[in-house]
Biopython code that builds the backbone (N, CA, C, O; Angstrom):
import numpy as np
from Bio.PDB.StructureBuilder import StructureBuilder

atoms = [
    (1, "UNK", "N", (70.728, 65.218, 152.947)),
    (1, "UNK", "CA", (69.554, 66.032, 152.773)),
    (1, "UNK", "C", (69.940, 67.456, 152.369)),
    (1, "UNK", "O", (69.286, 67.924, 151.437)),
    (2, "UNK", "N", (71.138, 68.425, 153.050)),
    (2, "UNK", "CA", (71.157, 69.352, 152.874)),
    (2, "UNK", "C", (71.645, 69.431, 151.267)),
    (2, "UNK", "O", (71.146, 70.321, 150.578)),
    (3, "UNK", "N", (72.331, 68.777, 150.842)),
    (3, "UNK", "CA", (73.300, 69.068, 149.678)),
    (3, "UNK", "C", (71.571, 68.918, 148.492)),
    (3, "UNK", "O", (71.497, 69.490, 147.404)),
    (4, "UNK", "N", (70.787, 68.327, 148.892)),
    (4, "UNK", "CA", (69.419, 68.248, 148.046)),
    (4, "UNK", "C", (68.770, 68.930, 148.022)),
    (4, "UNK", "O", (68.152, 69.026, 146.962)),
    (5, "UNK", "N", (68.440, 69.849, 149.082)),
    (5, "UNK", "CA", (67.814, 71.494, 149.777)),
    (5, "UNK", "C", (68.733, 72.564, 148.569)),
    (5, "UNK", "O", (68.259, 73.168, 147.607)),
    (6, "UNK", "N", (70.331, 72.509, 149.097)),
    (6, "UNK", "CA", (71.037, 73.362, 148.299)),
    (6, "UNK", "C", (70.815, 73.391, 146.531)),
    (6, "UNK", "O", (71.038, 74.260, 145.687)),
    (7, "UNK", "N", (70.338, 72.172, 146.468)),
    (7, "UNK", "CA", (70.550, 71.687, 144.552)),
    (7, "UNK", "C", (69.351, 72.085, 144.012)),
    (7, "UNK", "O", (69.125, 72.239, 142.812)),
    (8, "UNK", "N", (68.395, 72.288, 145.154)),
    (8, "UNK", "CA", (67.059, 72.634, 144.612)),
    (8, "UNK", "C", (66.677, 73.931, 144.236)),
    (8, "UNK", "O", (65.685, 74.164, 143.545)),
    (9, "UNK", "N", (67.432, 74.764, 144.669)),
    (9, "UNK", "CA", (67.473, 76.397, 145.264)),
    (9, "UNK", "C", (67.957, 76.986, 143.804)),
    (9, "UNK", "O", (68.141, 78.177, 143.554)),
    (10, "UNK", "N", (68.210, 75.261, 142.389)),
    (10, "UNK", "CA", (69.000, 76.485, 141.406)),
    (10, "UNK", "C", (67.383, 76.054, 140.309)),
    (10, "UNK", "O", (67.226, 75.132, 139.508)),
    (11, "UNK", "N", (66.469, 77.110, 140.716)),
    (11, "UNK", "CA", (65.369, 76.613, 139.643)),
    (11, "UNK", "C", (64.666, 77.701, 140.307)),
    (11, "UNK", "O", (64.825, 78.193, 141.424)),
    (12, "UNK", "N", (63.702, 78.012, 139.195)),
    (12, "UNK", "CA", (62.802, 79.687, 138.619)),
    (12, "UNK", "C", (62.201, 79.550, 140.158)),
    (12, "UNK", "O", (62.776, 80.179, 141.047)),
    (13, "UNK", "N", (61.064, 78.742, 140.475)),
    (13, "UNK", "CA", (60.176, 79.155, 141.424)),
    (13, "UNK", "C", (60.588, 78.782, 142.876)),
    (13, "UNK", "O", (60.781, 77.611, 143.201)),
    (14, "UNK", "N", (60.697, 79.681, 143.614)),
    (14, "UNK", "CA", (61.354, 79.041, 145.028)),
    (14, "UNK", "C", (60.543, 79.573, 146.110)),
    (14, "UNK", "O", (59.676, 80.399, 145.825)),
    (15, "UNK", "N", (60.706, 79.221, 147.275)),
    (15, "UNK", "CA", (59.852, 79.469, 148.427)),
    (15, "UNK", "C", (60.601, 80.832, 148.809)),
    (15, "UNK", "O", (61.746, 81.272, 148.706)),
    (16, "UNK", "N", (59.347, 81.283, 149.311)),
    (16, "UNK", "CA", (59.561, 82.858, 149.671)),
    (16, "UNK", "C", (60.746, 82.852, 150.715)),
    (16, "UNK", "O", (61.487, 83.834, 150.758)),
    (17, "UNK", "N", (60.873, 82.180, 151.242)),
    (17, "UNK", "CA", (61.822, 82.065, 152.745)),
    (17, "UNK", "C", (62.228, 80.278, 153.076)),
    (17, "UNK", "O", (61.786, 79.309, 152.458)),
    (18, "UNK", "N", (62.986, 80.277, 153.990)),
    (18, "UNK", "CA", (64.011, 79.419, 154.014)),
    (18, "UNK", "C", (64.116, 79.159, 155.981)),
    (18, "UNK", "O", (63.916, 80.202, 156.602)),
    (19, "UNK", "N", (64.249, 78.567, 156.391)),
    (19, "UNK", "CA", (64.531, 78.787, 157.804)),
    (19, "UNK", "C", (64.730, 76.838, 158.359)),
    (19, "UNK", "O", (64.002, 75.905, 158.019)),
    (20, "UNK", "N", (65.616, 76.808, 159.017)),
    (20, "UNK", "CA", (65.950, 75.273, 159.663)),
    (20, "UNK", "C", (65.999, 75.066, 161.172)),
    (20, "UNK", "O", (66.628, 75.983, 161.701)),
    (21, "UNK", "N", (65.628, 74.333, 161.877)),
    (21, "UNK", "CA", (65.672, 74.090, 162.949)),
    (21, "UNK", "C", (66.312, 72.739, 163.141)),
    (21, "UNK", "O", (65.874, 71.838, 162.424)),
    (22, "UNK", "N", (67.200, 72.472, 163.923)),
    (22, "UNK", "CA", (67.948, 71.614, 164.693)),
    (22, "UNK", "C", (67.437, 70.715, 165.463)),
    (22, "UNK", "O", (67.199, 71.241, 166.550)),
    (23, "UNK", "N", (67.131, 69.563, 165.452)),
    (23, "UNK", "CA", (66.343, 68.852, 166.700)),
    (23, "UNK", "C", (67.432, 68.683, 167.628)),
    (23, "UNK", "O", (68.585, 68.791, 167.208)),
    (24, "UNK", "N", (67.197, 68.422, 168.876)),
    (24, "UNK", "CA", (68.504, 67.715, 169.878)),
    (24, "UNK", "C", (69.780, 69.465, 169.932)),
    (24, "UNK", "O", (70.990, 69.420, 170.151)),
    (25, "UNK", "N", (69.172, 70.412, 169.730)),
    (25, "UNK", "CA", (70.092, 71.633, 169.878)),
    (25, "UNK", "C", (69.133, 72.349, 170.253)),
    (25, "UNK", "O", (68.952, 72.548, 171.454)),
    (26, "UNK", "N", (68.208, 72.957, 169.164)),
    (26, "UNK", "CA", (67.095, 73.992, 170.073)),
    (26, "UNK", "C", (66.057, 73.364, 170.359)),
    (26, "UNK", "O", (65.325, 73.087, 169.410)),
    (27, "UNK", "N", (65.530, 72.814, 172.096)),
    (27, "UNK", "CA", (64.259, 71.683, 171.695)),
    (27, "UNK", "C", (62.960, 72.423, 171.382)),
    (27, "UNK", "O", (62.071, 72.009, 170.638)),
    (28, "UNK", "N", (62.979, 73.962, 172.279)),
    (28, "UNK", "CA", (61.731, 74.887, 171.625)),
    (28, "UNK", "C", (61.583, 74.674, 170.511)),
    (28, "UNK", "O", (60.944, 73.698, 170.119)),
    (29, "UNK", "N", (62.164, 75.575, 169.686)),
    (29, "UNK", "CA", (62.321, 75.518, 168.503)),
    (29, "UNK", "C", (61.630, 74.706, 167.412)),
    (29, "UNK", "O", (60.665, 74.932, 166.683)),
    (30, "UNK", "N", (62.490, 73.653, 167.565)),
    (30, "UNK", "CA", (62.113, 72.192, 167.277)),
    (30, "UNK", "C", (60.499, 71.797, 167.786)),
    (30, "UNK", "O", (59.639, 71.592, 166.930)),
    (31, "UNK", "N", (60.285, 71.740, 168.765)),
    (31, "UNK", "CA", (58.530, 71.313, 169.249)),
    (31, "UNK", "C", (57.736, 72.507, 168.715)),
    (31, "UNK", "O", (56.726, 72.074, 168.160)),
    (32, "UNK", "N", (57.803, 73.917, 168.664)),
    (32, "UNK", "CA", (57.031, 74.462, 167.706)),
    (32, "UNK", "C", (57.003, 74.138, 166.584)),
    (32, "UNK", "O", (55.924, 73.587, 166.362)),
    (33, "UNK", "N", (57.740, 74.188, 165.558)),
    (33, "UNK", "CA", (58.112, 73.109, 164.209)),
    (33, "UNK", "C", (57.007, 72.431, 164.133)),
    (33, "UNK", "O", (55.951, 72.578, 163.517)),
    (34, "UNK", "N", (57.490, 71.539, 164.979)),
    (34, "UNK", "CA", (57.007, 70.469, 165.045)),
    (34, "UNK", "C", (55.153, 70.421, 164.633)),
    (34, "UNK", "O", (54.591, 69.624, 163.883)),
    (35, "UNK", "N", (54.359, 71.903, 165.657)),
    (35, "UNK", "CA", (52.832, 71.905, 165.221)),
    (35, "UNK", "C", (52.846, 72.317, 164.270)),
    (35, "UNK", "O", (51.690, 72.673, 164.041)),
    (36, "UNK", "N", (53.433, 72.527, 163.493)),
    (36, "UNK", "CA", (52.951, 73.234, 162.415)),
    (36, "UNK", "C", (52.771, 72.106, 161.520)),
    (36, "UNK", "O", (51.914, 72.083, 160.637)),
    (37, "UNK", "N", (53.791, 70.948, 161.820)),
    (37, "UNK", "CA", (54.162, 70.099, 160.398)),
    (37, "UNK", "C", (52.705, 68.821, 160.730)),
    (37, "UNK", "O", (52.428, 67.832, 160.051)),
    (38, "UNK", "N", (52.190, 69.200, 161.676)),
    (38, "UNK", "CA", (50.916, 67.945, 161.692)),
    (38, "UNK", "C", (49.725, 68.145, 160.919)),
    (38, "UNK", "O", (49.232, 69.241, 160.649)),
    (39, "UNK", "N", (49.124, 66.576, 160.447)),
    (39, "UNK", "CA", (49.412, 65.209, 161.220)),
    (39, "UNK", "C", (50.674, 65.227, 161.172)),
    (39, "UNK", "O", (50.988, 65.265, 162.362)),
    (40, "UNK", "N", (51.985, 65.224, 160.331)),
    (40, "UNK", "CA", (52.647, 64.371, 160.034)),
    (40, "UNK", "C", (53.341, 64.062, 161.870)),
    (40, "UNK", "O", (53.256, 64.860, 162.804)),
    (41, "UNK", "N", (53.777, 63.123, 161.887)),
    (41, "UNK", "CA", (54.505, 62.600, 163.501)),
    (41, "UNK", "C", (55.721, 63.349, 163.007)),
    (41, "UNK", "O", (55.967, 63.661, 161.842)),
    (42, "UNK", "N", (56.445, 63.586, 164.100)),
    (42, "UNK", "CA", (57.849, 64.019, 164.523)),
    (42, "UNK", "C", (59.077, 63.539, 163.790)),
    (42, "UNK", "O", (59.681, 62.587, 164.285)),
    (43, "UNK", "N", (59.527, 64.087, 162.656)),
    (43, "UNK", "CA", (60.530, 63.143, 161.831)),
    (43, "UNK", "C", (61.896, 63.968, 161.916)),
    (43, "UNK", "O", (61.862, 65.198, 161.892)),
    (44, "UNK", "N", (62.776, 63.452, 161.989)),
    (44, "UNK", "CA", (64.249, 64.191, 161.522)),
    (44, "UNK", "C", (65.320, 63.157, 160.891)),
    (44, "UNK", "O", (65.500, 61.950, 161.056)),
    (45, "UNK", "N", (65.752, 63.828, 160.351)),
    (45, "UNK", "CA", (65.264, 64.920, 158.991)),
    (45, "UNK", "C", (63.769, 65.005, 158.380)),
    (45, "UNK", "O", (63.031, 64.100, 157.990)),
    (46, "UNK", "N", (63.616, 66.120, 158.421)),
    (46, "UNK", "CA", (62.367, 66.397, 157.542)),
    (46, "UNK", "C", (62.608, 67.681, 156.600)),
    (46, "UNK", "O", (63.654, 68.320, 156.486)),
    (47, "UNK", "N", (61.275, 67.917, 155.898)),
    (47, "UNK", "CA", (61.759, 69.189, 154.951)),
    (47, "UNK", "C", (60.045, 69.579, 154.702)),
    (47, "UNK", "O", (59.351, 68.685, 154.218)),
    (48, "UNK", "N", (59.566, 70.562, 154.952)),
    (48, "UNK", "CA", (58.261, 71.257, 155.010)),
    (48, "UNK", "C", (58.295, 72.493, 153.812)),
    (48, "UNK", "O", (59.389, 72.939, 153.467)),
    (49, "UNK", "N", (57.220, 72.935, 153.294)),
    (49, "UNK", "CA", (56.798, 73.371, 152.279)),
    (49, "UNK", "C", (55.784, 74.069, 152.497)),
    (49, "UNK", "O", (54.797, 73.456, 152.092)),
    (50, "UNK", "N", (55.416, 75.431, 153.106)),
    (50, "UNK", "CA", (54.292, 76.272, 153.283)),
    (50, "UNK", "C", (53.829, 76.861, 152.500)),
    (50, "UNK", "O", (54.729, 77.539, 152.004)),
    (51, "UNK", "N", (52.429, 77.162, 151.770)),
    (51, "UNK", "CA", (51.955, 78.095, 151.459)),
    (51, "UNK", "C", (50.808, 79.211, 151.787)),
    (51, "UNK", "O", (49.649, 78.993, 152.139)),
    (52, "UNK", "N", (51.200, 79.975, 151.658)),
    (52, "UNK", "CA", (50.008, 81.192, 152.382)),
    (52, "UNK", "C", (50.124, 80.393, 154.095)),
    (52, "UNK", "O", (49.044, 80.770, 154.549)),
    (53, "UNK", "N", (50.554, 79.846, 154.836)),
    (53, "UNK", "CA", (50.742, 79.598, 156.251)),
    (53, "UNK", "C", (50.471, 77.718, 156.307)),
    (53, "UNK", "O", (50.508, 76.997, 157.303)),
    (54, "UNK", "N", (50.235, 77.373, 155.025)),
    (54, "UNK", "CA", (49.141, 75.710, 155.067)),
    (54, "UNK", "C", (50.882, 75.025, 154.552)),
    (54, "UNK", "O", (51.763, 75.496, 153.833)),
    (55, "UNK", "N", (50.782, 73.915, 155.226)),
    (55, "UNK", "CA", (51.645, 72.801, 155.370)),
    (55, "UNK", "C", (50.992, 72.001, 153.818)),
    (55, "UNK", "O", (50.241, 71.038, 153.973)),
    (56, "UNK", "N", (51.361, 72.510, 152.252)),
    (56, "UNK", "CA", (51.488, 71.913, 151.350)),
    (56, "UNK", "C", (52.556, 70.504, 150.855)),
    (56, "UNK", "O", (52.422, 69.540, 150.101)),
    (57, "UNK", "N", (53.160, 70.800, 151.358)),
    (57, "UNK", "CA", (54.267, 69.638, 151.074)),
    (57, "UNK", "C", (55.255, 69.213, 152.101)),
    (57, "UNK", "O", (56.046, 69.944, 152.697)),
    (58, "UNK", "N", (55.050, 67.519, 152.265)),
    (58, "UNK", "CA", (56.396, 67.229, 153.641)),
    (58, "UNK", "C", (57.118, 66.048, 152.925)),
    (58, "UNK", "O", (56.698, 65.334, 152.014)),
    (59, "UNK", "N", (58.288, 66.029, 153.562)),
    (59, "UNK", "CA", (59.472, 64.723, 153.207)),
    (59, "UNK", "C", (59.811, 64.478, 154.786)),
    (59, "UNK", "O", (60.354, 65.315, 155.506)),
    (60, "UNK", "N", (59.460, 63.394, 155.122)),
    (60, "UNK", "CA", (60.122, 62.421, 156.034)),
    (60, "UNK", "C", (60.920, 61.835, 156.065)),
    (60, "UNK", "O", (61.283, 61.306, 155.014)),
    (61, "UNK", "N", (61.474, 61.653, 157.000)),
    (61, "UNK", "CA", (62.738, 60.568, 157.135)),
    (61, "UNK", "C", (63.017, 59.964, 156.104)),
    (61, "UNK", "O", (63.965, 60.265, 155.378)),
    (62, "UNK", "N", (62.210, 59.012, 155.900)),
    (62, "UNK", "CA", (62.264, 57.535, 155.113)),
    (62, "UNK", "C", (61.815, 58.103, 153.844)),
    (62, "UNK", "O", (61.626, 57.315, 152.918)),
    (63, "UNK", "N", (61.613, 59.368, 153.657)),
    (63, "UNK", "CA", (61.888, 60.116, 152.284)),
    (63, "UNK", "C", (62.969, 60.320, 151.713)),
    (63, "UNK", "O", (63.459, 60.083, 150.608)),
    (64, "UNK", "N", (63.348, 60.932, 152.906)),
    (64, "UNK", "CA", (64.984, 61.281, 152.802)),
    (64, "UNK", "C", (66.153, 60.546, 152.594)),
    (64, "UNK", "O", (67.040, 60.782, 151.774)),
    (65, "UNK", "N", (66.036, 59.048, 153.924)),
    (65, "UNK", "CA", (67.004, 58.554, 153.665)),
    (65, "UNK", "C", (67.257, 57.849, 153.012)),
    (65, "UNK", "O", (66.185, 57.257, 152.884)),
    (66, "UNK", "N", (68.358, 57.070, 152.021)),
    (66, "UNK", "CA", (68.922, 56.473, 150.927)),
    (66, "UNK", "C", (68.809, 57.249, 150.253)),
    (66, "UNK", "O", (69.797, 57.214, 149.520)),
    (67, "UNK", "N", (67.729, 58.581, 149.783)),
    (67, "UNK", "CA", (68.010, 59.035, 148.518)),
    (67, "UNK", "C", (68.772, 59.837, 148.264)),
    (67, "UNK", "O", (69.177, 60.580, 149.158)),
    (68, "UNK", "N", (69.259, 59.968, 146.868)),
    (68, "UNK", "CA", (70.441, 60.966, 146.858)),
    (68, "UNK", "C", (70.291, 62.582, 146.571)),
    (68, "UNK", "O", (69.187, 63.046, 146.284)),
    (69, "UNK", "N", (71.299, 63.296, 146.650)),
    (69, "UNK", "CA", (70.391, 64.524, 146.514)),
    (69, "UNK", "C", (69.903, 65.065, 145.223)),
    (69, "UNK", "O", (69.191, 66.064, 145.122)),
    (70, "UNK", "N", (70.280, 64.432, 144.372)),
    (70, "UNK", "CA", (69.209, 64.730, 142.908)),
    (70, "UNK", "C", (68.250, 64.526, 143.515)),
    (70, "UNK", "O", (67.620, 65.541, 143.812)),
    (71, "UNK", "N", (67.739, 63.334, 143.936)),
    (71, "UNK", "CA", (65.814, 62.707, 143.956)),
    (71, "UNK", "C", (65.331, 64.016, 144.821)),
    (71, "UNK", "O", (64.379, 64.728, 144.501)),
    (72, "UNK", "N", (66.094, 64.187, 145.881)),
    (72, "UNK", "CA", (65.623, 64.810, 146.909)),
    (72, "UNK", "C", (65.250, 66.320, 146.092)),
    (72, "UNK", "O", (64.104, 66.769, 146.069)),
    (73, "UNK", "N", (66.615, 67.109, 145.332)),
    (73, "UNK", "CA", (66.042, 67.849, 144.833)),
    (73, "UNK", "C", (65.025, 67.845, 143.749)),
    (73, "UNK", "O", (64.133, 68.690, 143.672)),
    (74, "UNK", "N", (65.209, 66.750, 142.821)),
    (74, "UNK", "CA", (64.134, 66.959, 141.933)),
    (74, "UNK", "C", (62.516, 66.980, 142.712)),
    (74, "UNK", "O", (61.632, 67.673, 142.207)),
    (75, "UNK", "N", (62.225, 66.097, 144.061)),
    (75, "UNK", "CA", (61.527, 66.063, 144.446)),
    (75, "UNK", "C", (61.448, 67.639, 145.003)),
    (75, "UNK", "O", (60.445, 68.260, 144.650)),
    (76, "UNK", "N", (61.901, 67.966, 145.395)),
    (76, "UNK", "CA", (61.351, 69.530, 145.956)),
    (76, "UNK", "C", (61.643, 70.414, 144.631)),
    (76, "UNK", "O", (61.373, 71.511, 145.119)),
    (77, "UNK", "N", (61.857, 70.581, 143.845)),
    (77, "UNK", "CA", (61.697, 71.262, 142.617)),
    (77, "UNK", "C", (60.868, 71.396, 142.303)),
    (77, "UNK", "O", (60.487, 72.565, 142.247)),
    (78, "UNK", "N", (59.714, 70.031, 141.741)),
    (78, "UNK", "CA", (58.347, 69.363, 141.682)),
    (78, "UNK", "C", (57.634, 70.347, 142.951)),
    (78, "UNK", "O", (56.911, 71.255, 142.541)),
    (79, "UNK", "N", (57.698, 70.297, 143.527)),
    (79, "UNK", "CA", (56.978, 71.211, 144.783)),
    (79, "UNK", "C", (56.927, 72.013, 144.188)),
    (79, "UNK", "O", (56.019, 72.308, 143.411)),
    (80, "UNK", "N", (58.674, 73.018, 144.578)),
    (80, "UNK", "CA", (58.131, 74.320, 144.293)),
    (80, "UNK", "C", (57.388, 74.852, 142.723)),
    (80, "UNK", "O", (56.560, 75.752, 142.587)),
    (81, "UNK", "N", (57.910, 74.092, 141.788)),
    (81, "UNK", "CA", (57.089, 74.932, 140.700)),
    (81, "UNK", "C", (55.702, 74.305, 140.970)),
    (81, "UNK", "O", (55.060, 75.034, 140.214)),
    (82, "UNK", "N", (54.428, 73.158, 141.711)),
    (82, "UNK", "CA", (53.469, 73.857, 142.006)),
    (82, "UNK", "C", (52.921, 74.822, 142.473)),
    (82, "UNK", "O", (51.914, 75.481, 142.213)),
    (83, "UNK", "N", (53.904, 74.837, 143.387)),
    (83, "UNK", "CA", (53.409, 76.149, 144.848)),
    (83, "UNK", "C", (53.980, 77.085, 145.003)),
    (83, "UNK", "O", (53.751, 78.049, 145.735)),
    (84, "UNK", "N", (55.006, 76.813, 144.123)),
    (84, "UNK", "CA", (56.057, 78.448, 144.760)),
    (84, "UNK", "C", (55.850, 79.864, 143.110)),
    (84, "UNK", "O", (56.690, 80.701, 142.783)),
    (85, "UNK", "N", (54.560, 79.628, 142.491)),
    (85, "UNK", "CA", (54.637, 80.448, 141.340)),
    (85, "UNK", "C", (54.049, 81.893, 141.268)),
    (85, "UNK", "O", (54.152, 82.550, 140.233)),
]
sb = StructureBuilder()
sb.init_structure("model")
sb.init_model(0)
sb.init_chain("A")
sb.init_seg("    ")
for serial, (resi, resn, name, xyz) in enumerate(atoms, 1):
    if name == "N":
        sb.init_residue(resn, " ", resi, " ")
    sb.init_atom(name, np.array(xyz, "f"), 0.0, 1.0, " ", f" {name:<3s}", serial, name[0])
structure = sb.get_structure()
């Protein structure tokens, strides 16, 4: 996941800010996260996408896993140039 986060970061429109939380290290942390990203249920790995404070875009688990980090980045690329312009 991360190396797909990193690959995404090389394109015009990007999210204003950046920030990760750890599940199973900080559990605060993590359970605040967590309201923000609902409905979606509790996933890790995940990858969230805010705009103006609204939960525009999520990748779940079973988003994440098998794919490689092209998909992953092209998929958040696709994000940000909707939302991040």
């Amino acid at each position: 996941m991360r190396p797909g986060v990193k690959l995404s970061l090389n394109n015009d429109a990007l999210p204003a800010g950046l920030a990760t939380v750890f599940a199973g290290v900080d559990g605060e942390a993590t359970a605040q996260a967590r309201k923000y990203f609902l409905p979606y249920p509790p996933s890790s790995p995940s990858i969230a996408l805010f705009q103006d404070g609204k939960l525009v875009h999520f990748l779940e688990r079973h988003h994440i896993e098998g794919a490689s980090a092209v998909m992953i980045a092209e998929n958040l690329v696709e994000a940000y140039n909707q939302y991040c312009q």
